[in-house]
ZAPA-40812 format. One line per 10 residues: number of its first residue (from 1); for each residue z, y, x of N, C-alpha, C. Coordinates in pm, whole numbers, plus 50000, padded with zeros to 5 digits. Example, Ala and Ser with C-alpha at 12.3 -4.5 7.8 and 13.67 -1.06 7.14 Angstrom:
! ZAPA-40812
1> 50780/49431/51319/50780/49550/51230/50780/49670/51320  50708/49775/51285/50714/49894/51367/50787/50003/51290 $
! end
This chain:
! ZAPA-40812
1> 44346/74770/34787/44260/74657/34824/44316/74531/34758  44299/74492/34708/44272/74296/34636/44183/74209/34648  44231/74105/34691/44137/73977/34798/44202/73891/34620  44031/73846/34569/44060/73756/34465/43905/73663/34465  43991/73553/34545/43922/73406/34570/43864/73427/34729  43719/73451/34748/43626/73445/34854/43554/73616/34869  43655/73704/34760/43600/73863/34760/43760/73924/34790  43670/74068/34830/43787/74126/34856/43732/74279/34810  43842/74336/34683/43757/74488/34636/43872/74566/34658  43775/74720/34681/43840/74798/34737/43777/74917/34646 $
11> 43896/74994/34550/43881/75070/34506/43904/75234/34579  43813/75294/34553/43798/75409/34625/43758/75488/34503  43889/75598/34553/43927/75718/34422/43884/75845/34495  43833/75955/34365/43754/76075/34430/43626/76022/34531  43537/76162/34577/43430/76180/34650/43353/76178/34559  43284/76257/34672/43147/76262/34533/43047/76162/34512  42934/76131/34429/42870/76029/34408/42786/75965/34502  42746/76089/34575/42632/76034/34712/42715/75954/34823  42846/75949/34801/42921/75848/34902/42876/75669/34840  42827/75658/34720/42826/75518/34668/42752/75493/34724 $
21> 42626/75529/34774/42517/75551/34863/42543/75467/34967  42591/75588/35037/42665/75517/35165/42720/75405/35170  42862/75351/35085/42891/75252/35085/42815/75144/35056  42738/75136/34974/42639/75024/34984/42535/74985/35075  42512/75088/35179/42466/75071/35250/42541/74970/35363  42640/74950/35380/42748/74902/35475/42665/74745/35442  42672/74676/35586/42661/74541/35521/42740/74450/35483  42890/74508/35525/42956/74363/35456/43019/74428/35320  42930/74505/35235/42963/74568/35114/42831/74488/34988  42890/74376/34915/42819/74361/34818/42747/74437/34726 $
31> 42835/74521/34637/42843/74629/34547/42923/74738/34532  42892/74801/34482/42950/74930/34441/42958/74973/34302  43054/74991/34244/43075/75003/34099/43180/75100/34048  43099/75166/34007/43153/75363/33968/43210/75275/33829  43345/75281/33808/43441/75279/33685/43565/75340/33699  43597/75435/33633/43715/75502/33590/43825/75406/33513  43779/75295/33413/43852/75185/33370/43988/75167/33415  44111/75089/33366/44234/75102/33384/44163/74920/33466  44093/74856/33413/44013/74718/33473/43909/74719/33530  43889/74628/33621/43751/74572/33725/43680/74444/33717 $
41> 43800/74419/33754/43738/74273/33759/43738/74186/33622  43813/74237/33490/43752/74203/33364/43658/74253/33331  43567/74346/33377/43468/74423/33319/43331/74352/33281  43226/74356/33258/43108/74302/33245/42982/74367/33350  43072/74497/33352/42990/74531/33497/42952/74487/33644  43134/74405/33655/43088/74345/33773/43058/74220/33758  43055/74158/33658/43038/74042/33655/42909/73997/33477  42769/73995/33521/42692/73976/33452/42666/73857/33375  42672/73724/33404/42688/73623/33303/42830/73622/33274  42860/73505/33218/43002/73513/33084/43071/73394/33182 $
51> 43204/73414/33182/43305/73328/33239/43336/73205/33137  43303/73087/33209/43347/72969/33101/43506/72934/33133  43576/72877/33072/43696/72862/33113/43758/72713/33066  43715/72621/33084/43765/72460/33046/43934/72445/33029  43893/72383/32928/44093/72323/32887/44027/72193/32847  44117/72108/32939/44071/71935/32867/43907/71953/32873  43856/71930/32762/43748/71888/32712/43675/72002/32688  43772/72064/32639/43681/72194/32555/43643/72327/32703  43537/72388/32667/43481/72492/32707/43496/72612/32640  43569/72733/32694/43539/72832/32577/43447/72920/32685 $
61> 43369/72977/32576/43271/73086/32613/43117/72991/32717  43096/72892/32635/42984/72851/32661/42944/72807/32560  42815/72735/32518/42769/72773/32364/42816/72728/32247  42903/72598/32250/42989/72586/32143/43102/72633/32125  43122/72699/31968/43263/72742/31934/43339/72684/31923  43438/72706/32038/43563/72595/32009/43686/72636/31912  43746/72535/31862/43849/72551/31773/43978/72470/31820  44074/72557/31801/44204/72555/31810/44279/72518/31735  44336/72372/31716/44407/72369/31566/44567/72303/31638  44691/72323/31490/44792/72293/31492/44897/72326/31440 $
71> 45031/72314/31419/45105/72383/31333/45184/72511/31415  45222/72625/31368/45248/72731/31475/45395/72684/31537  45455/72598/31464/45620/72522/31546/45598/72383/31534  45606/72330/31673/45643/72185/31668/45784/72177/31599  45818/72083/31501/45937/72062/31437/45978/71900/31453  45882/71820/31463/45913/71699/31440/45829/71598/31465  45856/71479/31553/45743/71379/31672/45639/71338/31496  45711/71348/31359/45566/71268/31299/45514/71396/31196  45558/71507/31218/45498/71663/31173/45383/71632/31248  45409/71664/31373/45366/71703/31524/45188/71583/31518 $
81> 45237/71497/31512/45100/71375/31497/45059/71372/31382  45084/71380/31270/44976/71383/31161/44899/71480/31174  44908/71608/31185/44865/71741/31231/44712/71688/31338  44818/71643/31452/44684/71631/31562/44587/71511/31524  44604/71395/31451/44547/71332/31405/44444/71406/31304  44443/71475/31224/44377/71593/31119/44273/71648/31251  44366/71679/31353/44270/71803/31443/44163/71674/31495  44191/71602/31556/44153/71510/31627/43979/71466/31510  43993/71448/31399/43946/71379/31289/43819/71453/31287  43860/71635/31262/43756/71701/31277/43684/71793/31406 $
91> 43718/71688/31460/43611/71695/31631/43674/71775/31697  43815/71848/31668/43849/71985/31790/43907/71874/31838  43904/71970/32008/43976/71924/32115/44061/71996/32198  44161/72071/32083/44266/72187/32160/44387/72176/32082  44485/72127/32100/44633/72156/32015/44674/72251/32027  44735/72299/31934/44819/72385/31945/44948/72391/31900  45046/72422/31913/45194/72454/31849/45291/72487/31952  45379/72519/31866/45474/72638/31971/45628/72597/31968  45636/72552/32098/45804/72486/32191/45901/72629/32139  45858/72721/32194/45957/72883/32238/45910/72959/32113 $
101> 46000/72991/32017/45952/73047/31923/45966/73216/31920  45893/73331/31957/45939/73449/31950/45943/73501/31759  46084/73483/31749/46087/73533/31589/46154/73657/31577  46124/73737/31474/46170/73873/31439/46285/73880/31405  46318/73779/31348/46512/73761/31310/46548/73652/31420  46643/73693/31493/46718/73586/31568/46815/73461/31488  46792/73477/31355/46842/73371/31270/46720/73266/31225  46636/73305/31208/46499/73223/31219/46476/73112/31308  46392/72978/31301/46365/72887/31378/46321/72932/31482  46368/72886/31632/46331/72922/31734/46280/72838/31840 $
111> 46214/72730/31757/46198/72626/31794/46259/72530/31893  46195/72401/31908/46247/72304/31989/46271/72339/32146  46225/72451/32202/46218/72412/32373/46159/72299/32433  46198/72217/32537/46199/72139/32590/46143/72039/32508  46219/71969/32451/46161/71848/32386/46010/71877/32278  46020/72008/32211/45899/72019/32169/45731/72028/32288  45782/72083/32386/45663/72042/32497/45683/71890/32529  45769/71821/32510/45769/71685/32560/45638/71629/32462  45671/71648/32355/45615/71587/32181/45494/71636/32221  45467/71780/32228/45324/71822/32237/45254/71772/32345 $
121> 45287/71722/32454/45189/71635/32544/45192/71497/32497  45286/71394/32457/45309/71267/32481/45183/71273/32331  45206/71367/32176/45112/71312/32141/44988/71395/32126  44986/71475/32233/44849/71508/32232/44727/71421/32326  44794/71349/32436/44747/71252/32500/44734/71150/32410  44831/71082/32322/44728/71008/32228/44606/71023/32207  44572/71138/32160/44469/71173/32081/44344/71227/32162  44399/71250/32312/44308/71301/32389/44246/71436/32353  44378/71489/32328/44389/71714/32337/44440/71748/32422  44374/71851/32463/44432/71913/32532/44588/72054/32488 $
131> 44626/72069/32555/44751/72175/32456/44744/72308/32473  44769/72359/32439/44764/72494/32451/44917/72517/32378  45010/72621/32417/45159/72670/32381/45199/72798/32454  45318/72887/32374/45328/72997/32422/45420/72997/32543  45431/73064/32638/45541/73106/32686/45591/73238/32717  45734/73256/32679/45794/73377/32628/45831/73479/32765  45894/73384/32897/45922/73445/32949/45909/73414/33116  45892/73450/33182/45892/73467/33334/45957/73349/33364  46066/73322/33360/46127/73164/33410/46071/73080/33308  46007/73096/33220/45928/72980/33146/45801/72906/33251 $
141> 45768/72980/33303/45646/73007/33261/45569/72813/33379  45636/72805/33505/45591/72647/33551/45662/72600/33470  45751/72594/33391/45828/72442/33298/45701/72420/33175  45662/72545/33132/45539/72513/33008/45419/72465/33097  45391/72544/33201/45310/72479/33296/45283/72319/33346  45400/72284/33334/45397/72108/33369/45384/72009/33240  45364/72069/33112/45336/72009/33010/45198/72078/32934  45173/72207/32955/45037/72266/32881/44931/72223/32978  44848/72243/32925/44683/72229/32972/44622/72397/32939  44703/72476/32905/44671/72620/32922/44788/72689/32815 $
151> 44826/72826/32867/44960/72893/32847/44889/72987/32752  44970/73066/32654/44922/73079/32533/45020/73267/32569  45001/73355/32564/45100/73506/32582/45021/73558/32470  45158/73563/32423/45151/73635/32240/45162/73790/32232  45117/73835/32105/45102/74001/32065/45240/74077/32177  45396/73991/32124/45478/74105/32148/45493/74079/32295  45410/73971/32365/45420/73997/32522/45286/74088/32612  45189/74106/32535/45087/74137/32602/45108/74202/32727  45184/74346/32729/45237/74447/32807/45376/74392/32918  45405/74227/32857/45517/74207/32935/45482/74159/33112 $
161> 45432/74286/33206/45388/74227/33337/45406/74173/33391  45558/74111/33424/45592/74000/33498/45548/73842/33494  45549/73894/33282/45537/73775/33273/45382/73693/33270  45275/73813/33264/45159/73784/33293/45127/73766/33423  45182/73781/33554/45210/73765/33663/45235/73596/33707  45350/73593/33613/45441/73439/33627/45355/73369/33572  45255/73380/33454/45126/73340/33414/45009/73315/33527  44974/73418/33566/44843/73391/33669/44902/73283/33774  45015/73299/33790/45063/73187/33900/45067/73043/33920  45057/72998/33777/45051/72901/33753/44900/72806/33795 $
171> 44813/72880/33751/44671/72837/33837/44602/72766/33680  44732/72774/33536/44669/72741/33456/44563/72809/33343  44484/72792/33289/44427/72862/33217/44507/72978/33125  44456/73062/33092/44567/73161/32988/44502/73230/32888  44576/73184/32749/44518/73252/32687/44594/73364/32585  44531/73511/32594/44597/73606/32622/44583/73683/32488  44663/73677/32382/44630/73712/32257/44652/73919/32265  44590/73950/32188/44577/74096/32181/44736/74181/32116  44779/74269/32175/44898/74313/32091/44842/74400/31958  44930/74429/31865/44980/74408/31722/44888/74597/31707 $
181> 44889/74693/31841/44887/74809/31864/44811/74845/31994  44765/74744/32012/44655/74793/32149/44517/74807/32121  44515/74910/32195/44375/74960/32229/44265/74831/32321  44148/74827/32291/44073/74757/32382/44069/74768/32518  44070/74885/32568/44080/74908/32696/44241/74859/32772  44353/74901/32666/44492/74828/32718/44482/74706/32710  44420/74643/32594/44398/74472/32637/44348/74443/32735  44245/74494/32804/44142/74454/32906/44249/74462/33028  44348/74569/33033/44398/74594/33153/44526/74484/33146  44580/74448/33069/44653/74342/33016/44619/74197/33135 $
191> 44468/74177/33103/44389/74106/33138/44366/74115/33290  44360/74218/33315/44367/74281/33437/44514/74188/33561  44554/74186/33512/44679/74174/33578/44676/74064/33602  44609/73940/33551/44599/73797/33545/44504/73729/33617  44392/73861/33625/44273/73845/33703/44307/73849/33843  44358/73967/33888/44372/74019/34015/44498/73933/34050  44569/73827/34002/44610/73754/34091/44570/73663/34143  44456/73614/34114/44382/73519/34174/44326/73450/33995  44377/73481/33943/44347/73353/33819/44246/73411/33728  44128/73346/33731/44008/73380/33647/44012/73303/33514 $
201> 44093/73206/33496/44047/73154/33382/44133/73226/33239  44104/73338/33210/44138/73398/33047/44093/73414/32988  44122/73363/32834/44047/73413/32717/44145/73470/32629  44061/73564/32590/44147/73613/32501/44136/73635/32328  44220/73691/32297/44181/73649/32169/44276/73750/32054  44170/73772/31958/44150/73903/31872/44284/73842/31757  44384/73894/31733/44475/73792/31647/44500/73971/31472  44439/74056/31488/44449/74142/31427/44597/74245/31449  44571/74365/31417/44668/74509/31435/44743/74548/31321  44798/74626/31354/44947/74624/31252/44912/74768/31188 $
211> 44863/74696/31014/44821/74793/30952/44944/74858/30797  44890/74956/30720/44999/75024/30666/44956/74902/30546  44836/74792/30524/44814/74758/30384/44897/74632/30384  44975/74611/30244/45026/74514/30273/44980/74348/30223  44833/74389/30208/44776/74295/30141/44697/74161/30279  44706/74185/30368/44738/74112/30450/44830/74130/30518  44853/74046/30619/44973/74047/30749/44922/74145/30868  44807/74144/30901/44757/74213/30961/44653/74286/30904  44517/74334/31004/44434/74402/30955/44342/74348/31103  44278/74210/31027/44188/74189/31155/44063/74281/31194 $
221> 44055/74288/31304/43959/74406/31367/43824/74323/31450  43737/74294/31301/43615/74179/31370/43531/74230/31455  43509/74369/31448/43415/74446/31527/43453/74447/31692  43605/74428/31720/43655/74387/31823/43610/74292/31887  43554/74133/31883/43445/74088/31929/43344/74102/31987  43212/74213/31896/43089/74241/31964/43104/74332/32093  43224/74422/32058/43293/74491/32126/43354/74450/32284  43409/74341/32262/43464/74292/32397/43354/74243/32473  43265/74129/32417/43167/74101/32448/43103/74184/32539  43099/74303/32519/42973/74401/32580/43055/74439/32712 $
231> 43203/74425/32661/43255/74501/32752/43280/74429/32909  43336/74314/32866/43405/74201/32924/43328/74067/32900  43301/73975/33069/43266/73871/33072/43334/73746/32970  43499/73770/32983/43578/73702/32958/43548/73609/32800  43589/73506/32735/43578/73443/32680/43679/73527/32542  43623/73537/32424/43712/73626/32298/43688/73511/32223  43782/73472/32163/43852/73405/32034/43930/73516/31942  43890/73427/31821/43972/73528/31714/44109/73415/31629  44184/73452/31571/44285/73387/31523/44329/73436/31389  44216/73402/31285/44219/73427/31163/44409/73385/31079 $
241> 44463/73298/31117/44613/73317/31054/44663/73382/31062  44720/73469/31179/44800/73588/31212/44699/73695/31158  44570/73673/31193/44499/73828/31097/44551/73837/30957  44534/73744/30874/44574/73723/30769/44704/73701/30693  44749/73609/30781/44905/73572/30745/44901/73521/30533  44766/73482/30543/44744/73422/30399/44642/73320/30390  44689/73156/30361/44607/73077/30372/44470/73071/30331  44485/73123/30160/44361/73144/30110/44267/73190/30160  44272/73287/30287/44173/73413/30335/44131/73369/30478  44231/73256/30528/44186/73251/30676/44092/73189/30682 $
251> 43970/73104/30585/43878/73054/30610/43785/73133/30585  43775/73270/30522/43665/73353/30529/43712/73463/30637  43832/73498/30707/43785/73535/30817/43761/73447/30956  43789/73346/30935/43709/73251/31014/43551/73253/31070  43533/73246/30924/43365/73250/30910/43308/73390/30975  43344/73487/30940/43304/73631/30993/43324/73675/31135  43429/73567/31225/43472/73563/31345/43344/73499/31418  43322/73380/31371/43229/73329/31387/43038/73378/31414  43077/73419/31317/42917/73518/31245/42917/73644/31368  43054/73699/31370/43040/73789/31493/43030/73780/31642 $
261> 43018/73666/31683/43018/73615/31781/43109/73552/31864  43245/73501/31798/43372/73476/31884/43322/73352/31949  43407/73335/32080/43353/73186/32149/43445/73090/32072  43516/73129/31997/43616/73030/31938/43705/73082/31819  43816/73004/31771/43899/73030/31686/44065/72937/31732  44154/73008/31693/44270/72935/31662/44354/72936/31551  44358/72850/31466/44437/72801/31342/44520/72742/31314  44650/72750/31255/44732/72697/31205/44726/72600/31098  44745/72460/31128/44744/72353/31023/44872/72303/31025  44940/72229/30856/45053/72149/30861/45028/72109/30714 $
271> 45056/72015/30716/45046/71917/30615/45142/71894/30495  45260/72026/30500/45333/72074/30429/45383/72169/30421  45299/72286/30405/45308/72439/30460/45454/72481/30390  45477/72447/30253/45554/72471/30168/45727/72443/30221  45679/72340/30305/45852/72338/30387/45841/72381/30540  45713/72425/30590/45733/72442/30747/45885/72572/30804  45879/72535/30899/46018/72643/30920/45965/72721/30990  45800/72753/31005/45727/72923/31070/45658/72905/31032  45623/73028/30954/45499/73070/30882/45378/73013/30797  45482/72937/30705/45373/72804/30611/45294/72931/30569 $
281> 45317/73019/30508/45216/73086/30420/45043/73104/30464  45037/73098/30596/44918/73079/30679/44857/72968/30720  44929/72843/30689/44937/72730/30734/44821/72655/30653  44696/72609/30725/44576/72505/30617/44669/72355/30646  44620/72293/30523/44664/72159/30480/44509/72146/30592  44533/71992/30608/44430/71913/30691/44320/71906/30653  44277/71891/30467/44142/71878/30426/44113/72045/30432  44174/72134/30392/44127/72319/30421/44048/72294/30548  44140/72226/30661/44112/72300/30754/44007/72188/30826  43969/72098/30796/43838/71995/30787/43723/72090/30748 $
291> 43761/72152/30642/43629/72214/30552/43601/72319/30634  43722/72412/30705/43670/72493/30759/43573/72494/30865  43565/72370/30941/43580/72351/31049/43385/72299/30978  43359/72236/30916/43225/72214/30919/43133/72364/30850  43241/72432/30779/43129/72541/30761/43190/72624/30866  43210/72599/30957/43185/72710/31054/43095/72629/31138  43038/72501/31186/42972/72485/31212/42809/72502/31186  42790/72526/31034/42720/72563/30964/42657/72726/31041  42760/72792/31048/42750/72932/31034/42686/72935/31229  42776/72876/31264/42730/72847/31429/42600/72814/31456 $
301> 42541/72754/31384/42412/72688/31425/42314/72789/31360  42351/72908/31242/42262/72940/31254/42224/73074/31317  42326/73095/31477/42325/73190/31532/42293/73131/31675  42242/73001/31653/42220/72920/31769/42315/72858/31831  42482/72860/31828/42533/72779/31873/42583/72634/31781  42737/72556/31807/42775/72454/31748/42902/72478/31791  42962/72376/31720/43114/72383/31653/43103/72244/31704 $
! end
C-alpha cells in the first residue's frame, strides 16, 4: 500500500481477472488497473493528461519546448555569467551547470562544490533563471536543494536508490536523466521511486546509450521519446550533447528531438569550449547555440508548439 498526496494505491498480486470487477465495485475504490509493470504511478494508464512540472518560469511538458542551456562545469563567477547572459539573450529560462562533478578519472575536474552552487544562484538570479544542477549523492542532496530550483540525477546515478529517495525528499523538482544501458521500462521504474515518495514533479530525459560506434559519444535513441510519451505522463527531454559528445552534430540532433516530440532540450554552452575543464568538445559557443535555439523554434511551430 502507498498513500501519494490525497490517494492511496494498493497493489494486488495474483487472482483472477473477474476479481477487478469486484474491486471496482467497492466505493471507496476509484480504479482499477491490471499492470504487471515494475511502475504505476509513472504510467500513462493511470494518469491520462500529461504532468506539467514548473521550474522558475519555465514549464516542461506543456506546449512550449523548453530549453536548457549552460556550461556542463561551473569554473568561474565571469565563465559562469557570460554563458547565462547568452542563455538569457535567447529567451531560455533554465541554467544549467554542474557544482559536483561525476568524472571517469578521479584526476579530472571535479568541480567547484559549494561555491559553484553559490555562483549558480547569485548569477542566475541576475538574470532571472531558474537552475537546474546535479547531485551525486544522498548527503548532497538538501545542500543542492537550498540553492537549485530543480536537482538534476545523472546516467551513472539512475539506479542509485537512496539517492533518488534523498531526491524525492526534497519536494524539489527532479530531473532524471536516462542511464548509459537502461531499458525503458528500468527508467520508468527509476522514476518510480521518486514518484511514490510523494514527489510528482519529474522529467526526464533521453541523454543517449552506450554504443560500440565510435563516431559519436553516445548513440542517441530518438524513438525513445514517442515511446515514453505513450508510455508515461511524465515530461521527456532529450540532451543532444551527451548523445553526441560532438558540437557540430548537437544542433541536428536537437532538431530531430524536437520534430519527435520532446517537451524540451538540455545543452551545453561556453564561450571557450577549447579551454573548458569538462567536456568542451560538446560545448556550443553562444551564437551556435542562439541559432539553435530559433530553428528549433521553427521546427516547434510547425508541429504546433513554441520554443
Amino acid at each position: 500500500m502507498t498513500r501519494t498526496g490525497t490517494r492511496t494505491m494498493v497493489r494486488v498480486r495474483g487472482g483472477a481477472p473477474e476479481q477487478a470487477v469486484r474491486y471496482e465495485r467497492l466505493p471507496c475504490v476509484e480504479r482499477v488497473l491490471p499492470s504487471d509493470a515494475p511502475y504505476v504511478l509513472a504510467a500513462r494508464l493511470l494518469q491520462g493528461r500529461n504532468t506539467e512540472v514548473s521550474v522558475g518560469r519555465a514549464v516542461f511538458g506543456a506546449s512550449r519546448v523548453e530549453i536548457i542551456g549552460g556550461p556542463c562545469a561551473v569554473e568561474s563567477e565571469d565563465q559562469l555569467r557570460t554563458v547565462a547572459e547568452a542563455v538569457a539573450k535567447a529567451g531560455v529560462r533554465v541554467l544549467r551547470g554542474g557544482a559536483f562533478k561525476p568524472r571517469t578519472s578521479p584526476y579530472a575536474f571535479q568541480g567547484l562544490g559549494e561555491r559553484g552552487l553559490e555562483l549558480l544562484r547569485k548569477i542566475a538570479d541576475e538574470f532571472e533563471l531558474a537552475v537546474v544542477t546535479e547531485v551525486m549523492a544522498p548527503e548532497q542532496a538538501e545542500l543542492v536543494a537550498s540553492y537549485a530550483d530543480m536537482l538534476q540525477i545523472g546516467s551513472r546515478s539512475v539506479q542509485n536508490f537512496p539517492l533518488l529517495e534523498a531526491a524525492a525528499r526534497t519536494n524539489k523538482p527532479v530531473l532524471l536523466k536516462r542511464g548509459m544501458m537502461s531499458e525503458l521500462d528500468e527508467f520508468l521504474a527509476s522514476a518510480e521511486y521518486i514518484l511514490v515518495r510523494g514527489n510528482a514533479q519529474v522529467v526526464l530525459c533521453e541523454r543517449g546509450l552506450r554504443s560500440f560506434d565510435r563516431h559519436t559519444r553516445n548513440l542517441l535513441d530518438v524513438m525513445a521519446v514517442p515511446v515514453l510519451k505513450r508510455l508515461t505522463h511524465l515530461p521527456v527531454i532529450v540532451d543532444p550533447s551527451h548523445a553526441t559528445g560532438r558540437s557540430e552534430l548537437v544542433a541536428s540532433a536537437a532538431f530531430a528531438a524536437v520534430a519527435a516530440g520532446a517537451d524540451g532540450l538540455i545543452v551545453e554552452v561556453h564561450e571557450e569550449p577549447e579551454k573548458a575543464l569538462s567536456d568542451g568538445r560538446q560545448a556550443l559557443r553562444s551564437a551556435e547555440f542562439q541559432e539553435l535555439v530559433r530553428t528549433a523554434s521553427a521546427i516547434a511551430a510547425a508541429i504546433g508548439r513554441c520554443v
